[in-house]
C-alpha positions as CSV (number, residue, x, y, z in Angstrom):
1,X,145.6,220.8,173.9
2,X,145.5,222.9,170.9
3,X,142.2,223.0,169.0
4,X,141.8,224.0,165.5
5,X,138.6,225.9,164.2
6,X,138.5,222.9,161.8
7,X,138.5,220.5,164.7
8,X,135.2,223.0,166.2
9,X,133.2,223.1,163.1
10,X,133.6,218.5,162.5
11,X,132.5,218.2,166.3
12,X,129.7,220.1,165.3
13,X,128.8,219.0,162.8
14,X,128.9,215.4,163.8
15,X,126.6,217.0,166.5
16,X,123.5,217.8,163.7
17,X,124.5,214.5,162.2
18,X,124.1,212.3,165.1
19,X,120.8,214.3,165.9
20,X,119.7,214.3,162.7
21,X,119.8,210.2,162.7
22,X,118.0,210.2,166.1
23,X,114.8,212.1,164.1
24,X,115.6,215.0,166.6
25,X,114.0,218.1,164.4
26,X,115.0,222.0,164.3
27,X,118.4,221.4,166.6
28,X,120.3,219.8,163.5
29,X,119.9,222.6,161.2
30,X,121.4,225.3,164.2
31,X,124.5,222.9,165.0
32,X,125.0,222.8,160.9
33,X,124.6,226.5,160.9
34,X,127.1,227.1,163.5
35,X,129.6,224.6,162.2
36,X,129.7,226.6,158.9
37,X,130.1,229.7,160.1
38,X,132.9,228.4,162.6
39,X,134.5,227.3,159.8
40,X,134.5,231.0,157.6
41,X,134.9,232.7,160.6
42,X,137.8,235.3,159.9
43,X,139.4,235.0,163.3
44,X,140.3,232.3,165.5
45,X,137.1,230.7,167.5
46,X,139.4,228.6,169.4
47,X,140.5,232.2,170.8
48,X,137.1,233.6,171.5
49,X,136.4,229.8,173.7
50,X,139.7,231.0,176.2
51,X,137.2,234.6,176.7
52,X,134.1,232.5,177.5
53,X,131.0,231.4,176.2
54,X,129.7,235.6,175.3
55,X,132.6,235.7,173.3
56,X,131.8,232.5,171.1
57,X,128.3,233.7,170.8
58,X,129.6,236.7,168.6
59,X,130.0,233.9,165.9
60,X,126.6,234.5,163.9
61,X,124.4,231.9,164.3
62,X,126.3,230.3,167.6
63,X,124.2,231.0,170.5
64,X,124.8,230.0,173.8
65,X,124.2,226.3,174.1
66,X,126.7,225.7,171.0
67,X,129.1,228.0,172.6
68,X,128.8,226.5,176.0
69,X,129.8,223.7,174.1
70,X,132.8,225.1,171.9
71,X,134.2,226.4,175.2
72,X,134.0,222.8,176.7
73,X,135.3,221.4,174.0
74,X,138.0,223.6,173.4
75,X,139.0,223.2,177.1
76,X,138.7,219.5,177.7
77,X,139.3,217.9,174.0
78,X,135.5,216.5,174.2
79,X,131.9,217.6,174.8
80,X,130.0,215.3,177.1
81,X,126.1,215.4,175.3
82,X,128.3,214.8,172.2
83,X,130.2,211.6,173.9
84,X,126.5,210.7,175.3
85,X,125.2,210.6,171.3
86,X,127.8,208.8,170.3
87,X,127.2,206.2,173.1
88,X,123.7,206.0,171.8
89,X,124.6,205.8,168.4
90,X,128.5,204.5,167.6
91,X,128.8,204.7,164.1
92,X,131.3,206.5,161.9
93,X,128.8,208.9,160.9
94,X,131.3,211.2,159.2
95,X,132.6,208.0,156.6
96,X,128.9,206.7,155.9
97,X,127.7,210.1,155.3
98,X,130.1,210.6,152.3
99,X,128.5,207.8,150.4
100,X,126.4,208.8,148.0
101,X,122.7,208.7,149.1
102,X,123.3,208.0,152.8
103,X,122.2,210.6,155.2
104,X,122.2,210.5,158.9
105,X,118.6,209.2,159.1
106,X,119.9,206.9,156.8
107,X,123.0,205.6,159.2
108,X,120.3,205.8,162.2
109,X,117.9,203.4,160.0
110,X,120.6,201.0,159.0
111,X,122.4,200.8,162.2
112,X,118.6,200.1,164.0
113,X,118.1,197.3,161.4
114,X,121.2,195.7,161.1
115,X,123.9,197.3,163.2
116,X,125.9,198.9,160.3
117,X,128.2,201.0,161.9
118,X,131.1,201.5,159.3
119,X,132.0,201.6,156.0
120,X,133.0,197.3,155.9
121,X,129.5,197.5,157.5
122,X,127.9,199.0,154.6
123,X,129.5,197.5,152.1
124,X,128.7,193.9,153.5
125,X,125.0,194.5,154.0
126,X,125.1,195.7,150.9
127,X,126.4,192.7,149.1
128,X,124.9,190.2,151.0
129,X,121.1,191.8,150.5
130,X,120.2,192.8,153.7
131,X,119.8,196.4,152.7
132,X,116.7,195.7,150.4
133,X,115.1,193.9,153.0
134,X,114.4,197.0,155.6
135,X,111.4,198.8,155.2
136,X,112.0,201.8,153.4
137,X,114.8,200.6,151.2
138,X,114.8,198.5,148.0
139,X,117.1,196.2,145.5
140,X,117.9,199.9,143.4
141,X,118.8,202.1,146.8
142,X,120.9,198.7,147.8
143,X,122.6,199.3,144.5
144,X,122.9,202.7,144.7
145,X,124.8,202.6,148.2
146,X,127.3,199.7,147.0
147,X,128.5,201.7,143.9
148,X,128.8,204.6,146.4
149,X,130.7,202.5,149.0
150,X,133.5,202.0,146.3
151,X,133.3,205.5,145.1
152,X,133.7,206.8,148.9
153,X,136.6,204.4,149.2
154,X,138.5,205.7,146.6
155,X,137.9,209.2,147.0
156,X,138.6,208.9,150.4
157,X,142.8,208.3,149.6
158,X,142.5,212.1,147.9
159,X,141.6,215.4,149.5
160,X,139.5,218.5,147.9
161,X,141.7,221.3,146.3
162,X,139.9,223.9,148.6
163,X,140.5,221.7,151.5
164,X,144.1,221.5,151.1
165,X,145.2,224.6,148.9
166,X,144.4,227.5,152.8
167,X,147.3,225.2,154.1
168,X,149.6,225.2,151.6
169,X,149.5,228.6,151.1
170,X,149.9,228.8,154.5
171,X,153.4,226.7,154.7
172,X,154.4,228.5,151.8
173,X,153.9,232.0,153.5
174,X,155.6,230.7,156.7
175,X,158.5,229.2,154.9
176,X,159.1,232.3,152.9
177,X,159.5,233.9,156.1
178,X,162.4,231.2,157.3
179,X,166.0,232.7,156.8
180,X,167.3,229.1,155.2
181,X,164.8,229.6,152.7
182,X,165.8,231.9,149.5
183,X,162.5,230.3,147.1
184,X,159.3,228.7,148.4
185,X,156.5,227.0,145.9
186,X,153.5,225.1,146.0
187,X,154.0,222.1,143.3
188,X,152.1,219.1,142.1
189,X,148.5,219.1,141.4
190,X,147.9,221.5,143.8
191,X,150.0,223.8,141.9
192,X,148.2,223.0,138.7
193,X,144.5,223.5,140.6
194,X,143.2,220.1,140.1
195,X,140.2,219.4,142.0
196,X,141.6,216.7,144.3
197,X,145.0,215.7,145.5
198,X,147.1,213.3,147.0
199,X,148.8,215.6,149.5
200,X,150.5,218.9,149.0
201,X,153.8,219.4,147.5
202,X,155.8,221.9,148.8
203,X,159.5,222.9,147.1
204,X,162.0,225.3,148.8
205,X,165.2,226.3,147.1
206,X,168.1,227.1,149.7
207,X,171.5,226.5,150.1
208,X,171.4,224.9,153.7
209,X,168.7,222.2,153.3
210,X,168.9,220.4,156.8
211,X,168.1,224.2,158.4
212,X,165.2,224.2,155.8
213,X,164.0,221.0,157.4
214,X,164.2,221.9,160.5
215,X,161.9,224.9,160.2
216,X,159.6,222.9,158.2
217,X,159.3,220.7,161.1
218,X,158.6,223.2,163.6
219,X,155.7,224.5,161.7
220,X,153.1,225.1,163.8
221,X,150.3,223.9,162.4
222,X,151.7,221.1,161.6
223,X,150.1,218.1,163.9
224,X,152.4,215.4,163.6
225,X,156.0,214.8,161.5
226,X,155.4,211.5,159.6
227,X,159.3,211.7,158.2
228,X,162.3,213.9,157.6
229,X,165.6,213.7,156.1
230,X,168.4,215.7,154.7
231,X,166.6,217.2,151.9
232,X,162.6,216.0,152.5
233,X,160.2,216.0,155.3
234,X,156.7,215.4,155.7
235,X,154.4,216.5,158.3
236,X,150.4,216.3,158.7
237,X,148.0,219.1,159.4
238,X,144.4,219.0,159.7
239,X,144.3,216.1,157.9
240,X,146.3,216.3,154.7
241,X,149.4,215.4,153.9
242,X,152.5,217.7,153.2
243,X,155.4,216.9,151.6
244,X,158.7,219.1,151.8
245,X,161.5,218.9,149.3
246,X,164.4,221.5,149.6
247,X,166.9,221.7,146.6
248,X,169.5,224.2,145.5
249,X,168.6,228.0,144.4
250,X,170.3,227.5,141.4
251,X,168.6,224.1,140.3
252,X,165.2,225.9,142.1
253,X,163.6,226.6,138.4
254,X,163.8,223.2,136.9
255,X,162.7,221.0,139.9
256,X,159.7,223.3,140.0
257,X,158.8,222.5,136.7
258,X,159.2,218.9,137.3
259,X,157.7,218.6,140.4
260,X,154.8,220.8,139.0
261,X,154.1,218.0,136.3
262,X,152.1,216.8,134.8
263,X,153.3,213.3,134.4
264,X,152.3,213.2,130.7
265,X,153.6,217.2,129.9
266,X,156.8,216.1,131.4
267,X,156.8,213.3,128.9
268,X,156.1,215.3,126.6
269,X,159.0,217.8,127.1
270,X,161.7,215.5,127.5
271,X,160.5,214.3,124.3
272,X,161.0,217.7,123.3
273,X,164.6,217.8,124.9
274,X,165.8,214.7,122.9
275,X,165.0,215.6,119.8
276,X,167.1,219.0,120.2
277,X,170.1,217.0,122.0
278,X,169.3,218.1,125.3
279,X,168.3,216.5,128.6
280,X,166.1,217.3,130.7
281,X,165.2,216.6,134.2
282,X,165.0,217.6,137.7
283,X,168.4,219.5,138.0
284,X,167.9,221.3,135.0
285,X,168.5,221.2,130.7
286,X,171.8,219.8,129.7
287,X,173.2,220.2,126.3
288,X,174.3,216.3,125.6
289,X,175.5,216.6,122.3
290,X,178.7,215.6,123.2
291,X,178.4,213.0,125.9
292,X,178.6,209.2,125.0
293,X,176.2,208.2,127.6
294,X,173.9,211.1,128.8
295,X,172.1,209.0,131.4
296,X,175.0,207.6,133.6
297,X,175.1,211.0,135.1
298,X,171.8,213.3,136.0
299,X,174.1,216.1,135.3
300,X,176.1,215.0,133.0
301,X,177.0,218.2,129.7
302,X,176.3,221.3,130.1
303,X,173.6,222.7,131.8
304,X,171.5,225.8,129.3
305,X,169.0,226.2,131.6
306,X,167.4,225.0,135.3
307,X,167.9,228.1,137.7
308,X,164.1,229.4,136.4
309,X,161.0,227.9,135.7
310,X,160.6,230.1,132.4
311,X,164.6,229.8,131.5
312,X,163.6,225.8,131.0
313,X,160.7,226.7,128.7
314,X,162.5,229.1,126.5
315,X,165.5,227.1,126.4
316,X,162.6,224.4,124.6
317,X,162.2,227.0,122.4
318,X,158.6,227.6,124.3
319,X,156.8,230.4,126.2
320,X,156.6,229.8,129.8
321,X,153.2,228.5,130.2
322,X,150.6,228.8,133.2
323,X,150.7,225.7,135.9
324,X,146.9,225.5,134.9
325,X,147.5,224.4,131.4
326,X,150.3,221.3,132.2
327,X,148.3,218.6,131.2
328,X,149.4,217.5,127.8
329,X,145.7,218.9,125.9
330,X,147.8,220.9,123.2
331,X,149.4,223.4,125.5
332,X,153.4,222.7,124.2
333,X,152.0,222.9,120.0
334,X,150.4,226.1,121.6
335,X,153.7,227.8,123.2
336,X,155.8,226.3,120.5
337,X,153.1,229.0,118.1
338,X,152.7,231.7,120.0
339,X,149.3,230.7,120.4
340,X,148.8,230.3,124.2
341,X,145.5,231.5,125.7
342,X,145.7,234.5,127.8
343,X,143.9,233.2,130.6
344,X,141.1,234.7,132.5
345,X,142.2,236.1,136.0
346,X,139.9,236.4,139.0
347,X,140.2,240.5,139.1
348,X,138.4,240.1,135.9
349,X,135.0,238.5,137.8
350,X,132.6,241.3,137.5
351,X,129.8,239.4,139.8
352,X,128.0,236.3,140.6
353,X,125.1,234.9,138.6
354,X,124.1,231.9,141.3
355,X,123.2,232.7,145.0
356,X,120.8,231.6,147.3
357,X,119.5,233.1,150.6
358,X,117.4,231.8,153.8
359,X,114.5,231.8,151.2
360,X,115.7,228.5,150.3
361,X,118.5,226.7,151.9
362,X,121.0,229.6,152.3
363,X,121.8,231.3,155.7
364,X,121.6,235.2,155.1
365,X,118.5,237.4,154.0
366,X,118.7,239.0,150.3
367,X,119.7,242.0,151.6
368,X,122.7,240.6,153.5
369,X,123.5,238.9,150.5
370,X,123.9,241.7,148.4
371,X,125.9,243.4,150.6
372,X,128.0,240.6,150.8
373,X,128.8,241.1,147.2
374,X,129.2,244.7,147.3
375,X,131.7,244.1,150.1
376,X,133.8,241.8,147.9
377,X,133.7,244.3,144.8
378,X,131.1,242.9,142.8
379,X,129.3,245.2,140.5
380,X,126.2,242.8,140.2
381,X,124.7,239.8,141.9
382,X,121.9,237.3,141.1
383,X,120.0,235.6,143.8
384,X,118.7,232.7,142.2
385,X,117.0,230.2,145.4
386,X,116.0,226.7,145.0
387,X,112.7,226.2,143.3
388,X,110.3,223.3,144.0
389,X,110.9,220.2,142.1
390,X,113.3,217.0,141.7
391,X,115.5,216.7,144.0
392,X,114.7,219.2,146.8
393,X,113.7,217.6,149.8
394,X,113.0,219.0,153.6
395,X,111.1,222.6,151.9
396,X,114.2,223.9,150.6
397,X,112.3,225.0,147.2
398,X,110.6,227.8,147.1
399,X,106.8,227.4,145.3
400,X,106.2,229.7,142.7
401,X,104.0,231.7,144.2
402,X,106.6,232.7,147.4
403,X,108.7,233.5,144.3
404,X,106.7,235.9,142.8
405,X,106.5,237.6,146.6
406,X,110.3,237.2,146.4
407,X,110.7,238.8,143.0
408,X,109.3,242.4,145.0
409,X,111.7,242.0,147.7
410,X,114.5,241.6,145.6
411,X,113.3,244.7,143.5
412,X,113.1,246.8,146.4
413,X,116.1,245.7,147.6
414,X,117.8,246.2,143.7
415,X,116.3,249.6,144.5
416,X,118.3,250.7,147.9
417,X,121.6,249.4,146.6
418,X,124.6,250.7,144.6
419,X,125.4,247.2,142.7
420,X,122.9,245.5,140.4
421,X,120.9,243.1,141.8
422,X,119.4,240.8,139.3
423,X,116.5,238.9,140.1
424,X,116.3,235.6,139.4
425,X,115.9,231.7,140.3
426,X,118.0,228.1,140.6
427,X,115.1,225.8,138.1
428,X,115.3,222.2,138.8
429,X,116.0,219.9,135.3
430,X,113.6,217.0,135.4
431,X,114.9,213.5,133.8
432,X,112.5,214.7,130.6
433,X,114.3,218.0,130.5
434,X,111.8,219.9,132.2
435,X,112.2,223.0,134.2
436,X,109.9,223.2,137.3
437,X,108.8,226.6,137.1
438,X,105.8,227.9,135.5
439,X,107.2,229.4,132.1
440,X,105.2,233.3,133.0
441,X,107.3,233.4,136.0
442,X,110.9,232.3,134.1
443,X,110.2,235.3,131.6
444,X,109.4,237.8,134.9
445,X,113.0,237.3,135.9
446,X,115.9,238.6,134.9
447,X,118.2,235.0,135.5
448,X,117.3,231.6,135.0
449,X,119.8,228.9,135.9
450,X,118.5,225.2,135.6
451,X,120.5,222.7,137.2
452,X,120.2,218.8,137.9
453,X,119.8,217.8,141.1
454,X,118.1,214.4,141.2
455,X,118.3,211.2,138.7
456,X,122.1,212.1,138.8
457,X,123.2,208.8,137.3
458,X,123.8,207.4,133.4
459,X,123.0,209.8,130.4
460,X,122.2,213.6,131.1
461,X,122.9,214.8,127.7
462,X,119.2,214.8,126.1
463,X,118.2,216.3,129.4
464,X,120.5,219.0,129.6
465,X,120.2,219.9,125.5
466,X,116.1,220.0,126.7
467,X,116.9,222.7,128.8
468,X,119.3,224.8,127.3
469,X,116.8,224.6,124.8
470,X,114.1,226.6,126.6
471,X,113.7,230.1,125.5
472,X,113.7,231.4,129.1
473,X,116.9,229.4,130.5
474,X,120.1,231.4,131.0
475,X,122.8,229.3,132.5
476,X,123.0,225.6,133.3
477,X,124.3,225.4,136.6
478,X,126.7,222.4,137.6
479,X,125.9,220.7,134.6
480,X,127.0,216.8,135.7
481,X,125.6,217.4,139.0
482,X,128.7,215.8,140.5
483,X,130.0,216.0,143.9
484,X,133.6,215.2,144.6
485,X,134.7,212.2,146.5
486,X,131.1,211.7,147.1
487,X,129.5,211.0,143.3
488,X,130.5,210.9,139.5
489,X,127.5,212.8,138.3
490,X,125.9,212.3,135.0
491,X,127.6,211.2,131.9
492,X,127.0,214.2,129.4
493,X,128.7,214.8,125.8
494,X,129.8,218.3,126.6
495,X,130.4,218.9,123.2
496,X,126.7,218.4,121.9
497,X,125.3,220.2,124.8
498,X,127.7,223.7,124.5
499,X,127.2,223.3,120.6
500,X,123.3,223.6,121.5
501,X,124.1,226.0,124.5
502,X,126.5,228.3,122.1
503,X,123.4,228.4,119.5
504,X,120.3,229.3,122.0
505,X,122.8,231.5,124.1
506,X,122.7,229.5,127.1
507,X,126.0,229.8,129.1
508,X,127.3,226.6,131.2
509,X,127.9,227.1,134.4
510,X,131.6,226.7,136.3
511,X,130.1,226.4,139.9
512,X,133.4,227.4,142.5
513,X,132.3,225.1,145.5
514,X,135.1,223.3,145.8
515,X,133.0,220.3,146.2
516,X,131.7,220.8,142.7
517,X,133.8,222.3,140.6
518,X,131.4,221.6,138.1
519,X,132.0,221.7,134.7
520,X,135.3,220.8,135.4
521,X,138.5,221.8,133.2
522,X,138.8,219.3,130.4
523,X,134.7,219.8,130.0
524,X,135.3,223.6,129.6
525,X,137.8,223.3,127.4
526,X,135.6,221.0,125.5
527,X,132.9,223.6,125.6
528,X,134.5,226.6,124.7
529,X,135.8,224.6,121.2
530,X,132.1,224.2,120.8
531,X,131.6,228.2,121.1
532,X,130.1,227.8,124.4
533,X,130.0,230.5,127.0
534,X,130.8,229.6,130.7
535,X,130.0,231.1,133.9
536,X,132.0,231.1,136.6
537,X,129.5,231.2,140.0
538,X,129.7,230.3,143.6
539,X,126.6,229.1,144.6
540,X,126.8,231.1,147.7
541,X,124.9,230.5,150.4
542,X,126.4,233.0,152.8
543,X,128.5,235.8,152.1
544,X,131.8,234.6,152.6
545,X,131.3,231.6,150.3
546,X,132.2,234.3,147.3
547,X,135.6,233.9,148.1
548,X,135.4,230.7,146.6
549,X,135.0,232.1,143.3
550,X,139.1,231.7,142.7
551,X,138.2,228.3,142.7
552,X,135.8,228.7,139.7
553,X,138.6,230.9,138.1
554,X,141.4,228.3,137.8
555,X,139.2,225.6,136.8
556,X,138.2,228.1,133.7
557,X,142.2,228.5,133.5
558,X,142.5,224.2,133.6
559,X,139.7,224.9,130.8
560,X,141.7,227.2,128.0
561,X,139.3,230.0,129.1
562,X,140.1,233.5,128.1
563,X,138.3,237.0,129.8
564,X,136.0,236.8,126.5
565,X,134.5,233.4,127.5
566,X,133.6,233.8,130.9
567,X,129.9,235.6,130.3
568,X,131.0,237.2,134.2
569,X,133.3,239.2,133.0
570,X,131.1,241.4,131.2
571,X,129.7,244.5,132.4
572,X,125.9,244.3,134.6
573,X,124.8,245.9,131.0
574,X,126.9,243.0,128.6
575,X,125.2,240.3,130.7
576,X,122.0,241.8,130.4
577,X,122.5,241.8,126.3
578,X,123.4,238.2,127.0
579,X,120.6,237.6,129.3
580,X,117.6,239.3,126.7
């Protein structure tokens, strides 16, 4: 059987999750090392299993046990002590665990108590009461896990953007490569950079679709075709759904633009069209003027434009306009005036301004860190762990005191380096607006980012305003605190916190874990009308999480944001003027 590095990392990580809901201690945290780093790992770790268990073990943090393990697994399709746990324990760890507030002690505690094995599980325990009735739990927690149970539900039909987009580069690179194939795009929300999608929408302009299909269909990481036809196909890898549609070269342009969408900017143009005569849709712009009935035909008059994406804008009368922007927020009146925003682009990101290392809950030493950003071009970094306070559980935050030791290592280390290394820390914002580190500390370092991470339901606004308030904050990191396709977050009026936030000189974070993407577009865009500077960081907690920092970059884009808003773009010495 073929095994995918994806496949590796879930096994094991439902490995620290089953032994995290059996109380096993220590042996949770290596398996959810190891899982991450199979994951980033630049080659294939399904290769390394076919040389043996030394050769898995040059994955950093795998030792030998795990890659005994990834050997067996890759060999057989199963690992026995894994089989053995889920005997023990058959739950569907991996679905419960995406509910908000339900971790795998949680799942071990609930399946003990009442057998809950399952989403349907959860739910009904939840609405019958049976939750509030075990020890440790209570009529708000009950509560909690219902609303989550729906949330889970729904976010479940829709997969993250930095999930799906590695794969749908990946069919668009091996298409491009197919001799049928004369034009190869990513469309749909994918190509706009939402956060989540449906599946991924794939278009291909050539002139012999059923040989298009047919190399579709032979992709190889493709796991399974769920249809194909003359002109469309759809196949699934690792998971997500992806959707082919082959059309002529010379109509390429204007199904591109239609399949890119949005629904509403679509609406919106063919508004456009109608009022100037002309029709638009999939096959391309067709003067109508002198047709008596322009919709019995698609292509009925004469067709001005469709062979280009940008031949259909300026045939509007517009300037072509980034996928980014296709959401119907003022974009057209913008191309219609010239006034488009030239967007920020990630060559532009100078350095990262939120980063943790294995001083809190991140996997690499400072040093290692900092290289880490060197290596990717940065011309400063700021680590920034987990203080004490709401919302970290299990040590992750540091107390101020270990901080202060910290603040010498990361000098020395600022010392032995040719990037700037700014030192600073990740505040937690308490439900009063409070910042959980001792104010004479916040003014030793050079970054302060103060972020929410408990009480992350209802109204965050007054909470958030507190903070970006107090004179020694910097950033706000991931403002609502959401997590996609897990929880919402907190419900903050964006406009009266970046008014505040533009007036103290506090920047709000864009935080590029695809699981975040936190402010998200329409937020930025609100925030940068309010004169608000934004951020866009990664949260790294090992080095090759700051190639997630394109994320961060097109959800600035989905935001309006030009070079001049993001503070990251600035020199080490124009963020210090922003920092002082």
């Amino acid at each position: 059987m073929t095994v995918s590095d994806d496949e590796i990392a879930a096994r094991l990580a439902e490995f620290a999750d089953l032994l995290e809901a059996r109380d096993v201690e220590y042996k949770p945290r290596a398996y959810r090392r190891a899982a991450e780093n199979v994951r980033e790992y630049p080659d294939s770790v399904a290769d390394l299993a076919a040389e043996g268990p030394d050769a898995v073990a040059r994955v950093d943090g795998v030792g030998d046990a795990i890659a005994s393990k990834v050997v067996e697994y890759v060999g057989t399709g199963s690992i026995a002590e894994l089989d053995e746990l889920r005997a023990e324990l058959p739950v569907d760890i991996a679905a419960l665990t995406r509910v908000e507030g339900v971790g795998p002690k949680t799942v071990g505690a609930l399946y003990e108590a009442l057998g809950v094995a399952d989403l349907d599980d959860l739910a009904a325990a939840a609405e019958n009461g049976e939750i509030r009735e075990v020890s440790g739990f209570g009529a708000k927690t009950e509560q909690n896990i219902a609303e989550g149970v729906a949330f889970a539900r729904e976010a479940a039909e829709r997969e993250l953007l930095g999930a799906a987009r590695p794969g749908g580069e990946a069919v668009v690179d091996y298409l491009a490569e197919q001799s049928p194939v004369e034009r190869v795009e990513l469309a749909g929300s994918i190509r706009r950079w939402k956060p989540t999608i449906g599946d991924v929408d794939v278009l291909v302009g050539a002139n012999d679709a059923e040989a298009a299909v047919a190399a579709f269909r032979e992709w190889p990481a493709a796991d399974s075709v769920i249809e194909a036809g003359d002109t469309k196909a759809s196949v699934r890898a690792d998971g997500v759904r992806v959707d082919l549609r082959v059309v002529a070269p010379t109509e390429f342009g204007a199904a591109l633009q239609y399949f890119t969408g949005s629904k509403d900017h679509n609406v919106a143009l063919r508004n456009r069209a109608i009022d100037r005569d002309l029709k638009m849709n999939e096959y391309g712009l067709f003067d109508v003027s002198d047709v008596a009935e322009p919709g019995a035909d698609q292509r009925a008059g004469e067709r001005v434009a469709g062979e280009t994406e940008a031949g259909m804008y300026e045939a509007l009368g517009l300037a072509a306009m980034a996928p980014e922007l296709r959401e119907n927020r003022g974009e057209i009146d913008a191309a219609a005036a010239g006034e488009l925003p030239d967007l920020v682009v990630e060559d532009q990101i100078r350095g990262d301004l939120h980063v943790h290392t294995d001083w809190s809950d991140g996997n690499d030493s400072i040093r290692e860190m900092v290289e880490g950003a060197a290596a990717v071009g940065h011309d400063y970094v700021a680590v920034t762990d987990h203080a004490t306070g709401p919302g970290m559980v299990g040590g992750v935050g540091v107390p101020d005191e270990a901080l202060r030791d910290q603040l010498s290592e990361i000098r020395a280390v600022a010392d032995d380096t040719d990037i700037t290394v700014f030192a600073g820390v990740e505040a937690n914002v308490g439900t009063d607006g409070s910042v959980s580190v001792a104010d004479d500390l916040l003014a030793a370092l050079d970054v302060v980012v103060a972020s929410p991470h408990a009480g992350l339901d209802g109204d965050g606004t007054d909470r958030l305003v507190a903070a970006a308030s107090h004179p020694e904050v910097d950033i706000i990191g991931h403002p609502t605190g959401r997590y996609l396709r897990r929880r919402s977050g907190l419900d903050v009026d964006v406009e009266r916190l970046a008014t505040v936030a533009a007036d103290t000189g506090t920047a709000l974070e864009i935080n590029a874990n695809p699981e975040r993407l936190d402010l998200g577009g329409r937020a930025v865009q609100t925030a940068l009308e309010a004169g608000a500077t934004v951020a866009v960081n990664t949260d790294a907690h090992r080095p090759a999480s700051y190639e997630l920092v394109r994320y961060g970059v097109h959800t600035a884009r989905r935001g309006w944001a030009e070079t001049g808003d993001v503070l990251n773009t600035r020199t080490a010495e124009g963020v210090r003027e922003f920092l002082a």
